[in-house]
N, C-alpha and C positions, 0 to 999 in steps of 0.2 A: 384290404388293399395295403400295398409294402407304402410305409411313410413317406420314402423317397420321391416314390412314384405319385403320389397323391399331393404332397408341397410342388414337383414340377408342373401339376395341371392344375392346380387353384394360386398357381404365383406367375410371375415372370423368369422363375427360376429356371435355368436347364437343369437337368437331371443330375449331372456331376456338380454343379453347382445347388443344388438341394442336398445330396451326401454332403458335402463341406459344410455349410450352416444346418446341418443335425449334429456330425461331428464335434462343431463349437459350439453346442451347448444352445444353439441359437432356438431351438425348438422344445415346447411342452404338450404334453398331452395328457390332459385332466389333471393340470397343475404339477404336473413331474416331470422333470428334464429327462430327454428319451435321446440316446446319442447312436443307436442304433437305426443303420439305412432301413434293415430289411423289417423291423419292425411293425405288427400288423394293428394298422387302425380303421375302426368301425365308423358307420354314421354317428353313431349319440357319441361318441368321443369331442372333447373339446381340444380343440388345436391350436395351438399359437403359434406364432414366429414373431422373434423379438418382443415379446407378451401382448400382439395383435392377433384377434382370433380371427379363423381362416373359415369359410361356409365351406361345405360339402360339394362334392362337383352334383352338378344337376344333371335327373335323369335323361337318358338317351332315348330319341324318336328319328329312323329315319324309312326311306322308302327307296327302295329300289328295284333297278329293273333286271330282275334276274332272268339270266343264263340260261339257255340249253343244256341239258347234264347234268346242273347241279340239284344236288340233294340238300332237303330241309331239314337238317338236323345237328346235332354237337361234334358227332365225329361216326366216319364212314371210312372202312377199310378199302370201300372199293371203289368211291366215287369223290369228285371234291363236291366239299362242301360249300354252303352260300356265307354263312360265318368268315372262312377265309377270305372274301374277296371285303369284309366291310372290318373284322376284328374285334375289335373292343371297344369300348365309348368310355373315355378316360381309367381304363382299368378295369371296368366291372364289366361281365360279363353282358352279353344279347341275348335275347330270345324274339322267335323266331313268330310273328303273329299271323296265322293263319298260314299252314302248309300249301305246298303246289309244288305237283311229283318229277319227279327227276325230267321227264318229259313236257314237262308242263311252264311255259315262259312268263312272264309278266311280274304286274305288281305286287312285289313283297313287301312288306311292313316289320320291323324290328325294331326292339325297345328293352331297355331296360328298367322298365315303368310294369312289373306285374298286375298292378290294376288295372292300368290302363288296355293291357293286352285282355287283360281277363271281363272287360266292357264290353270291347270288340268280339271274341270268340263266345263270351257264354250262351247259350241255347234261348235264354230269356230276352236276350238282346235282338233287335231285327237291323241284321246289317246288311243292305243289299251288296251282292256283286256280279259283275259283268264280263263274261268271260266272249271272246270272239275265237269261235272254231271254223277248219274246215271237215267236211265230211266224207265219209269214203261213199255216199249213196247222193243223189238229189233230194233235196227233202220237201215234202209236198204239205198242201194246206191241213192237213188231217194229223200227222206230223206234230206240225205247230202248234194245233187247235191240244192237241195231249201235254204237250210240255208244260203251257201256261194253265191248265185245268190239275194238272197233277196224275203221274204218273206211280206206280206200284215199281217198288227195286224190288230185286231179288233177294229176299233174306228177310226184307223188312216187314213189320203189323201195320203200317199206315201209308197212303198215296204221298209223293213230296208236296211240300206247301205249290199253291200259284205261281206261275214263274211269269218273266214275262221275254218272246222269244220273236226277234225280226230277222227276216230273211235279209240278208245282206246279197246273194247271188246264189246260183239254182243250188250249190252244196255248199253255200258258207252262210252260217249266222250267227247273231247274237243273243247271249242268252244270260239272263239278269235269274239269280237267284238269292233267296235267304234263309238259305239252311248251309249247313256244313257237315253232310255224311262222308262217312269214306268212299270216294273218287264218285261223289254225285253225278257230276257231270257227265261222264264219259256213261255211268249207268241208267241216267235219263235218257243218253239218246241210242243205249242197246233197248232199252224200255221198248222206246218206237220202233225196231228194229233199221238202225241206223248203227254207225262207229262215229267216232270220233279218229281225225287225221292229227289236225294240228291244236291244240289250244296254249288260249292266251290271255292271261287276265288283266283288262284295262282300267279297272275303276272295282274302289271297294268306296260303300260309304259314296260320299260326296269326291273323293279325293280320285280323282284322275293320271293315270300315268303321262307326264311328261313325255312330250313329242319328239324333243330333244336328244333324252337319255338312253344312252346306248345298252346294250344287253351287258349285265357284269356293273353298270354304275349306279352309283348311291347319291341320295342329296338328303340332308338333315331338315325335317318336317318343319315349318314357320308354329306360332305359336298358337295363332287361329287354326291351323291345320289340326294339331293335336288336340285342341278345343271342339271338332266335329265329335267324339265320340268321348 
């Protein structure tokens, strides 16, 4: 992270007013005067201004309710991205916790906390989620009774775990899952010989999308929040 950049988010400094007190000498790092803006400072770096040492900006958690369109990744020639609409979290980069395909709407999670993303996604972890679809068929009780018993994908050596799957109306339901294959979802319910129209995912974990939050907006995780997993 450039020094400038890093004294405006852990001071009350603005940014041009952080280049001027680097410029005067006003700033050390690891005990040496650093007069350079663009100079690049790490975590374990000790930082001072006026020989008062400065903490590190704290990692990024937030959740948002992503868009129509957008693709989950760093960068895309052909699509925007979800990155763009949220940015950076004091300079350091996001990633991107738990994918959902350019068609696919709902609650995303993004962090600059690699543990913590890597708690939520690893295979050993059981994180539920609940995705709400509609269906291109009506889906009947035989259906359902397959999804939550476990279904065989195409490609794969084992049924998906148990799910658990409520009829919301004769082609929409709910479907609670805790695995994360590639596009499980949509492949459970060609499993049954169904499609998937719309999906949407409302709840990962305990953590609930906001009623409020419009598609494209973000709100920064409370500290209990990021405490669930």
């Amino acid at each position: 992270m450039r020094l400038d950049f890093y004294l405006s988010h852990v001071t009350n400094l603005a940014r041009k007013a952080s280049k001027v007190a680097i410029s005067k000498s006003r700033v050390t790092v690891n005990g040496e005067v650093i007069k350079k803006a663009n100079h690049t400072v790490e975590e374990q770096d000790v930082i001072c201004l006026d020989a008062v040492p400065l903490a590190w900006p704290s990692e990024g958690y937030y959740l948002m309710n992503k868009p129509l369109g957008y693709v989950c990744a760093t960068q895309d020639a052909d699509h925007p991205i979800v990155i763009d609409l949220l940015g950076t979290h004091l300079g350091q980069p996001l990633k991107v916790v738990g994918r959902l395909d350019k068609d696919t709407t709902g609650l995303l999670l993004l962090t600059t906390d690699g543990q913590w993303l890597h708690r939520i996604t690893s295979p050993k972890s059981v994180c539920q989620k609940r995705y709400r679809m509609t269906l291109a068929e009506p889906i009947d009780d035989h259906m359902l009774t397959q999804l939550e018993e476990g279904v065989m994908l195409n490609g794969e050596q084992a049924p998906t775990l148990p799910a658990k799957a409520e009829r919301i109306a004769e082609a929409e339901i709910f479907l609670t899952i805790q695995e994360g294959k590639y596009h499980q979802v949509k492949r459970m319910l060609a499993a049954v010989g169904n499609r998937v129209v719309t999906l949407h995912r409302d709840q990962i974990g305990p953590l609930v999308l906001d009623e409020g939050l419009q598609p494209g907006e973000f709100r920064e995780l409370t500290k209990d929040e990021v405490a669930y997993f």
